[in-house]
C-alpha positions as CSV (number, residue, x, y, z in Angstrom):
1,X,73.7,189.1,294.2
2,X,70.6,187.9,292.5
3,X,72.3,187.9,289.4
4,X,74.9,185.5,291.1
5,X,72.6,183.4,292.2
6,X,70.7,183.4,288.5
7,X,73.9,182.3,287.0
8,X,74.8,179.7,288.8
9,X,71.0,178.2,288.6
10,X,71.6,178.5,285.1
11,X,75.1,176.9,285.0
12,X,73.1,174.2,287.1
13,X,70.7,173.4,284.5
14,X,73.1,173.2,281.8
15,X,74.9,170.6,283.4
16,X,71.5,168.7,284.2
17,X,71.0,168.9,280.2
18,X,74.1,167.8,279.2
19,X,73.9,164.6,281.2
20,X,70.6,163.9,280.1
21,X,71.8,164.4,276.2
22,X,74.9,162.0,277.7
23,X,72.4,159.1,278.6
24,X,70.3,159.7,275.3
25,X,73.3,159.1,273.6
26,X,74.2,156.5,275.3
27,X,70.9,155.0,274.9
28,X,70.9,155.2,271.1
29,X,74.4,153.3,270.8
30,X,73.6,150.6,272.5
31,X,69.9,149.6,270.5
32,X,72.4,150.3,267.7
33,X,74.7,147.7,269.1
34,X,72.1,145.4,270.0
35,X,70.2,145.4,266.3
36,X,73.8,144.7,265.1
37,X,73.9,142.0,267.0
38,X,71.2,140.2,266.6
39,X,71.5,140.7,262.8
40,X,74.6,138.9,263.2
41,X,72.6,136.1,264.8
42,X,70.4,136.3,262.6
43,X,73.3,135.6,259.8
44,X,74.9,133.1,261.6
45,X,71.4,131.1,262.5
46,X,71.1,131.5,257.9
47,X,74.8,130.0,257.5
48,X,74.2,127.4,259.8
49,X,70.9,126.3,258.2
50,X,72.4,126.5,254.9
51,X,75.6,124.5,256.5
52,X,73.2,121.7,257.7
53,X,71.5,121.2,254.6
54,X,74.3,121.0,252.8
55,X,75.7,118.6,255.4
56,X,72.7,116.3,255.1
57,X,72.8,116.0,250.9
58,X,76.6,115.6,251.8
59,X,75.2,112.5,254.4
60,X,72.7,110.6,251.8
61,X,74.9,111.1,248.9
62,X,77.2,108.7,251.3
63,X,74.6,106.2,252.7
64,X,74.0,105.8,248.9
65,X,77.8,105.2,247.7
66,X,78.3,103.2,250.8
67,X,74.9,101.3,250.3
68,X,76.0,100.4,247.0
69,X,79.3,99.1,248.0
70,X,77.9,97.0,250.0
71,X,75.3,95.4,247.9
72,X,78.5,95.2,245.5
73,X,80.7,92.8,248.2
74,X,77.0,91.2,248.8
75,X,77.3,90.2,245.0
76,X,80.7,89.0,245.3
77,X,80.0,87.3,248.3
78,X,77.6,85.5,246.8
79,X,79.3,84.4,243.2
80,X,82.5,83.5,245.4
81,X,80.1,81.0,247.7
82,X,78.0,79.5,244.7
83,X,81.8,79.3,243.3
84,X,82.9,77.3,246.3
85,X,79.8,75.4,246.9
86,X,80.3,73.7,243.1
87,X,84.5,73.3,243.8
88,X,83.2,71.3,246.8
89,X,81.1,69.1,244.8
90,X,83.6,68.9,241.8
91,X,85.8,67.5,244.8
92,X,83.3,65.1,245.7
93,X,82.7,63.9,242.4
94,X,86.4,63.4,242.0
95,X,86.5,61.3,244.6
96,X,83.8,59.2,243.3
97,X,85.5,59.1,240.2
98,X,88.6,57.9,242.1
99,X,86.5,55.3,243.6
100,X,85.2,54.4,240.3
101,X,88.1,54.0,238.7
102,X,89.3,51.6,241.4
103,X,86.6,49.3,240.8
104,X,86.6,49.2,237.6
105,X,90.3,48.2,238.0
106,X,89.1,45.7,240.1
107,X,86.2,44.2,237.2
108,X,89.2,44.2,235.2
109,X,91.1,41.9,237.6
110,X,88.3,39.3,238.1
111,X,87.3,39.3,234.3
112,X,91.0,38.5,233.5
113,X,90.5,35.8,236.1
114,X,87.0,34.5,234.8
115,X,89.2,34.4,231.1
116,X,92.0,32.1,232.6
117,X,89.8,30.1,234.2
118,X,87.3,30.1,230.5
119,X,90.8,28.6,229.2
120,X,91.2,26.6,231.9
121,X,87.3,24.7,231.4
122,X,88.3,24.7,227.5
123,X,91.4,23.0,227.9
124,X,89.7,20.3,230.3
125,X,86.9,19.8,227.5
126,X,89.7,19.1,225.5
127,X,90.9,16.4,227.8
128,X,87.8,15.0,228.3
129,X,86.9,14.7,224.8
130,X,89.8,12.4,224.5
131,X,89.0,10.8,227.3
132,X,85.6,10.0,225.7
133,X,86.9,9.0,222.4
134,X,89.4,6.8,224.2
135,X,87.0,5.5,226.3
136,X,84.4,4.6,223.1
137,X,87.2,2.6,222.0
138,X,88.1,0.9,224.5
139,X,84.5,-0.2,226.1
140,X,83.2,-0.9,222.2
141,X,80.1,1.5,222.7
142,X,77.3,1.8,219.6
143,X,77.6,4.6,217.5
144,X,74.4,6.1,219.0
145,X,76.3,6.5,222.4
146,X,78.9,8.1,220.8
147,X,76.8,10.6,218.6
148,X,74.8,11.7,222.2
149,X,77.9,11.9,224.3
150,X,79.5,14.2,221.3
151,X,76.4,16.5,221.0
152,X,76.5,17.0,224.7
153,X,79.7,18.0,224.3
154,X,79.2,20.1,221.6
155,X,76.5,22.1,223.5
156,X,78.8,22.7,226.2
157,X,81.5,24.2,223.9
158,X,78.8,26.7,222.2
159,X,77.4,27.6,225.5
160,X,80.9,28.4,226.6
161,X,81.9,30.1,223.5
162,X,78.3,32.1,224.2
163,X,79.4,33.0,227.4
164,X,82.9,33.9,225.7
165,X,81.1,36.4,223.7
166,X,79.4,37.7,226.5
167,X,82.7,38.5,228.2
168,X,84.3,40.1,225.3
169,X,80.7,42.5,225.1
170,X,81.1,43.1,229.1
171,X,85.0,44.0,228.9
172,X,84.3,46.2,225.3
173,X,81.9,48.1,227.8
174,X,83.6,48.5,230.5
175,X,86.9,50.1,228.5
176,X,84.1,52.8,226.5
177,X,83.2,53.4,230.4
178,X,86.8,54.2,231.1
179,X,87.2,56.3,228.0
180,X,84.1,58.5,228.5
181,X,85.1,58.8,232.3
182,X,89.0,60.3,231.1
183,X,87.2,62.4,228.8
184,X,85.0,64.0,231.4
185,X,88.1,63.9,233.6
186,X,89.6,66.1,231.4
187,X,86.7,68.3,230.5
188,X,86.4,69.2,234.0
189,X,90.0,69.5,234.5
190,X,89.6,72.2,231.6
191,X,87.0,73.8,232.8
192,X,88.3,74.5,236.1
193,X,91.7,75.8,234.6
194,X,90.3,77.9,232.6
195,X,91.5,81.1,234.2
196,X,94.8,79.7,234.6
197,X,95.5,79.4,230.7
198,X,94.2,83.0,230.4
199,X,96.2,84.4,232.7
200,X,99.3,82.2,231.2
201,X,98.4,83.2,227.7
202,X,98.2,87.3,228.5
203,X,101.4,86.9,230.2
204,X,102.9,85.5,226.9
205,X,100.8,87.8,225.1
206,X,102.0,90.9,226.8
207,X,105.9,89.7,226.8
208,X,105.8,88.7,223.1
209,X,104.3,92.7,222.3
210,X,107.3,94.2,225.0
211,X,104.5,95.5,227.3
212,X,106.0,95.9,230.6
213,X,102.7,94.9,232.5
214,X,102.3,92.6,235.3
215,X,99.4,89.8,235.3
216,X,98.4,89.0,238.6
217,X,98.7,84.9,239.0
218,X,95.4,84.3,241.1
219,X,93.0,86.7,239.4
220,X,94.8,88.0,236.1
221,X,94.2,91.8,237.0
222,X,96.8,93.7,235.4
223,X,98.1,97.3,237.0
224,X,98.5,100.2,234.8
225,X,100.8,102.8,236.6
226,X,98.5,105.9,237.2
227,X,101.4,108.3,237.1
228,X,101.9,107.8,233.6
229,X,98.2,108.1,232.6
230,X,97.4,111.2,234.6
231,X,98.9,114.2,236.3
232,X,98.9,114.3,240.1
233,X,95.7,115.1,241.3
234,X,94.3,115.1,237.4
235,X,91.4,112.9,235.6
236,X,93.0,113.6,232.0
237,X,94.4,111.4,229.8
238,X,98.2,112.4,229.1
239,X,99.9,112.0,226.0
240,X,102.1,109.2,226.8
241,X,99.2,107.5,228.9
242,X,97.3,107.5,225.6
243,X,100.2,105.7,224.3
244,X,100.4,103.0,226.9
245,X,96.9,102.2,226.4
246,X,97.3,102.2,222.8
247,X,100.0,99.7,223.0
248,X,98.1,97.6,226.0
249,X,94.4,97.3,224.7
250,X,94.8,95.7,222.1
251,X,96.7,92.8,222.5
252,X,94.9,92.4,226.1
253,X,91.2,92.1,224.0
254,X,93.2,89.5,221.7
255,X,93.9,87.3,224.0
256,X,89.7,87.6,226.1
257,X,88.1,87.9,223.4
258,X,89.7,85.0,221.2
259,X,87.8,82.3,219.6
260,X,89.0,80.0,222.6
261,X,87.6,82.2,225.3
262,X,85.4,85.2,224.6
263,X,82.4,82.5,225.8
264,X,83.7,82.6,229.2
265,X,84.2,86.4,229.1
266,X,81.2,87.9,231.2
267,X,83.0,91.6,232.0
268,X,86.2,93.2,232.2
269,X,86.1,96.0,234.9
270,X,88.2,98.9,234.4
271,X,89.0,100.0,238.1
272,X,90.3,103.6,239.3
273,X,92.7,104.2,242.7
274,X,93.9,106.2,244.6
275,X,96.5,106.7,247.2
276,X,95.7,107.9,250.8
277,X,96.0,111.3,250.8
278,X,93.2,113.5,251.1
279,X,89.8,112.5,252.1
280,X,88.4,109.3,251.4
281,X,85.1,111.3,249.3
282,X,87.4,113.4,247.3
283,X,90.0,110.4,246.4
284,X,86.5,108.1,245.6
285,X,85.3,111.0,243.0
286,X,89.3,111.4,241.5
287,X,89.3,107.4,240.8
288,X,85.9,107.2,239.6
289,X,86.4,110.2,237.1
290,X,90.2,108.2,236.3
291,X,88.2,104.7,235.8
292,X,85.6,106.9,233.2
293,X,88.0,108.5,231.2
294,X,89.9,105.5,230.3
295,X,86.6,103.6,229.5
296,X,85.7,106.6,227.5
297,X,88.5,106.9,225.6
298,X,88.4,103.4,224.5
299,X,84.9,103.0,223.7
300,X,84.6,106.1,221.9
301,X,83.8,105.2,218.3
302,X,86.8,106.9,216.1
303,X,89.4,104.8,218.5
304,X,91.4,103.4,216.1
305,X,93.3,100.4,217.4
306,X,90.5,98.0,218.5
307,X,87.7,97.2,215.3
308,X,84.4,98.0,215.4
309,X,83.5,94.3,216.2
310,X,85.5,94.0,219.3
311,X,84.8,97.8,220.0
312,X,80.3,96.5,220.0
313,X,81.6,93.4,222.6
314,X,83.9,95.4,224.9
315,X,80.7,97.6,225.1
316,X,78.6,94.9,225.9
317,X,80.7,93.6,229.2
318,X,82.7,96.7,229.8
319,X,82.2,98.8,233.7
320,X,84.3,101.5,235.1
321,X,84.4,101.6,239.0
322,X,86.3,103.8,241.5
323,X,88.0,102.4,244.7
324,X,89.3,105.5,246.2
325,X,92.2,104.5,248.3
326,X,90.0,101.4,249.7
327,X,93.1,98.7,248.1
328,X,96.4,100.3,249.1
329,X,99.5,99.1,248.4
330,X,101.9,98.1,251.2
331,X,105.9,98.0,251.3
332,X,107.7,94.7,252.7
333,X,107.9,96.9,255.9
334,X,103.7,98.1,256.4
335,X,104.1,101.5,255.3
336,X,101.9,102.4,251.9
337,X,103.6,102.3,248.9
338,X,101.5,105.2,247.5
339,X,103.2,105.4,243.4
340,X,101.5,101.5,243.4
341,X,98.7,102.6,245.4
342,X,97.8,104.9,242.3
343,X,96.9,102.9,239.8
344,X,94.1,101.6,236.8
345,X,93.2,98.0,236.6
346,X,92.4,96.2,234.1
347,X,90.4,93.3,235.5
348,X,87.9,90.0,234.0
349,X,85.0,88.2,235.5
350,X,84.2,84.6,234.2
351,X,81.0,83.4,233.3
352,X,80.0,82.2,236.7
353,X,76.5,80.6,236.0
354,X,77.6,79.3,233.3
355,X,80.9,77.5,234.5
356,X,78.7,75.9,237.3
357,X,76.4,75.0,234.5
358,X,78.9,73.3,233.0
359,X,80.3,71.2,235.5
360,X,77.0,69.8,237.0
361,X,76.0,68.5,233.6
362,X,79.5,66.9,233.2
363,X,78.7,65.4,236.9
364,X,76.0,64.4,236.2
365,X,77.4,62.3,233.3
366,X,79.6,61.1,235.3
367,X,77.1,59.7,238.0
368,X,75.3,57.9,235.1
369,X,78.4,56.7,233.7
370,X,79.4,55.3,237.1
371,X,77.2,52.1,236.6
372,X,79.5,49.4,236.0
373,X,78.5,46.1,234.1
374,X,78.2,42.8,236.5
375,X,80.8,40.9,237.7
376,X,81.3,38.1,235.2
377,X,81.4,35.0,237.4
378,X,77.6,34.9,237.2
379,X,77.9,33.9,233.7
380,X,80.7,31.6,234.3
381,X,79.1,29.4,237.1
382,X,76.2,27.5,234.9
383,X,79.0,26.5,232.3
384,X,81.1,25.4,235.1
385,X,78.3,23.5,236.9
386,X,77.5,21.5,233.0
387,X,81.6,20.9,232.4
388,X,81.2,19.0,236.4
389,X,78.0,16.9,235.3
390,X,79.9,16.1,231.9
391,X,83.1,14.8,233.7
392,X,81.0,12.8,236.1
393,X,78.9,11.1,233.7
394,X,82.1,10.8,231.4
């Protein structure tokens, strides 16, 4: 009986130890679980940190590219206004050369008037000098009478003839007046079409060589296809892109930097773009890298097919620029015409400060030469009055 009761107080303890083992366990699994999971806080707190800082570089490189596209439209903004401001004043001065002309038209008019009636006085002279001569015959008058009355007369003929001279001087004036006005008429008219002959002359230029390239008619950017220059989604030249821009280069530098108008050359941008897919970051970096490797390859000095000459200018005004997909290409119907959207683009600025230069000197000129000599019936009325006193004395 006592063992019994012994075994079972045994069995009892047992039990009592292998629950308590049960909760040690227990206990030790879950500090294991929560060490593991605060080490995988403790990870994911590191990757996020890392994340952020990465996401702020990621941010300024941004605010940078953005900030300077926006001082780059400020620039534009500003040459196309100063641009504006002097076709406004060229407009102006047009019209004052309009109003110019017209008056000197009108000089013209009353000096042919003032010469008629100059004839007009001679021919009565004329008259009256008979009259005199018939009238010293008839009334007997001394030879003394005769000799004042003729010197009188002859004073009024060589103030007239004076006067004559002083006409022909006023009208020689007034027609150099008209001939430097046409020529800064046409000065200006060349100045101000200036990128309209170079646009027409690379467009003859290009056809003459068979370069199937279009000029752009306002702005004279010309598209090079960027599916035959690179592979898709690639910033390497390809063989027959090399080619193209072999062929192109060439006889586009020929034409800018000619004799006639490498003075008004002041950069030719070589622009990089993309179509919209993908992300706006990744497509700016593809264009930019595009927009390099063509400048590279053309600069580089063992490029054969421009001299070293032009090779030291193109240097001197050349950029490369990326766009990413900012200047798509639309269909007739909206959608984006993505092949055109992928492009290089060949593209010249003018001299700006210069071509304003330019034109206010030639207005300028034109202000100064706007002064027109005096009416002629000022010199016209003291002969008249003298002609009157002869015939009444007469």
């Amino acid at each position: 009986m006592r063992m019994s009761r012994y075994s079972r107080a045994r069995g009892r303890a047992r039990q009592g130890g292998d629950k308590n083992s049960f909760w040690l366990s227990f206990s030790d699994l879950m500090s294991a679980l929560v060490l593991v999971i605060i080490l995988v806080l403790f990870y994911i707190l590191y990757q996020y940190f890392l994340m952020y800082d990465d996401y702020e570089e990621r941010r300024d490189q941004m605010v940078i590219l953005q900030a300077s596209l926006e001082q780059s439209e400020a620039d534009i903004a500003e040459q196309q206004a100063a641009l504006t401001a002097a076709q406004d004043e060229l407009d102006e001065k047009s019209s004052a050369l309009t109003a110019a002309e017209d008056d000197l038209a009108a000089a013209q008019d009353d000096l042919a008037t003032a010469q008629e009636e100059l004839t007009a006085a001679q021919e009565d002279l004329a008259v009256q000098q008979l009259l005199l001569e018939a009238a010293q015959r008839a009334a007997g008058k001394t030879q003394d009478e005769l000799d004042a009355r003729e010197a009188e007369l002859e004073a009024t003929l060589a103030q007239l003839e004076q006067q004559q001279a002083q006409l022909d001087q006023q009208q020689g004036q007034i027609a150099a007046q008209q001939s430097q006005l046409e020529q800064q008429q046409a000065q200006i008219e060349d100045l101000v079409g200036i990128r309209t002959q170079i646009i027409a002359d690379l467009s003859s230029a290009l056809r003459q060589a068979n370069i199937s390239a279009t000029v752009d008619p306002a702005s004279g950017a010309i598209a090079l296809a960027s599916d035959v220059l690179f592979a898709t989604g690639e910033a390497e030249l390809s063989d027959e892109g090399r080619a193209r821009i072999d062929a192109f280069l060439p006889v586009y530098l020929d034409v800018l930097f000619s004799e006639e108008y490498r003075p008004y050359i002041s950069e030719i941008i070589i622009e990089g773009h993309t179509d919209s897919v993908g992300g706006y970051i990744d497509n700016l970096l593809l264009s930019q890298q595009r927009a390099y490797t063509v400048a590279s390859y053309v600069l580089a000095d063992g490029y054969p097919y421009i001299s070293g000459e032009t090779r030291a200018h193109l240097r001197d005004v050349a950029t490369a620029n990326g766009r990413s997909f900012s200047d798509l290409i639309y269909n007739e119907d909206g959608t984006e015409n993505r092949s055109a959207s992928r492009r290089v683009v060949f593209k010249f600025r003018l001299t700006d400060e210069q071509m304003v230069a330019q034109l206010q000197a030639l207005l300028e000129q034109q202000g100064a030469a706007e002064t027109l000599a005096p009416a002629p019936e000022s010199t016209l009325a003291p002969a008249m009055a003298q002609m009157s006193t002869g015939t009444n004395n007469g």
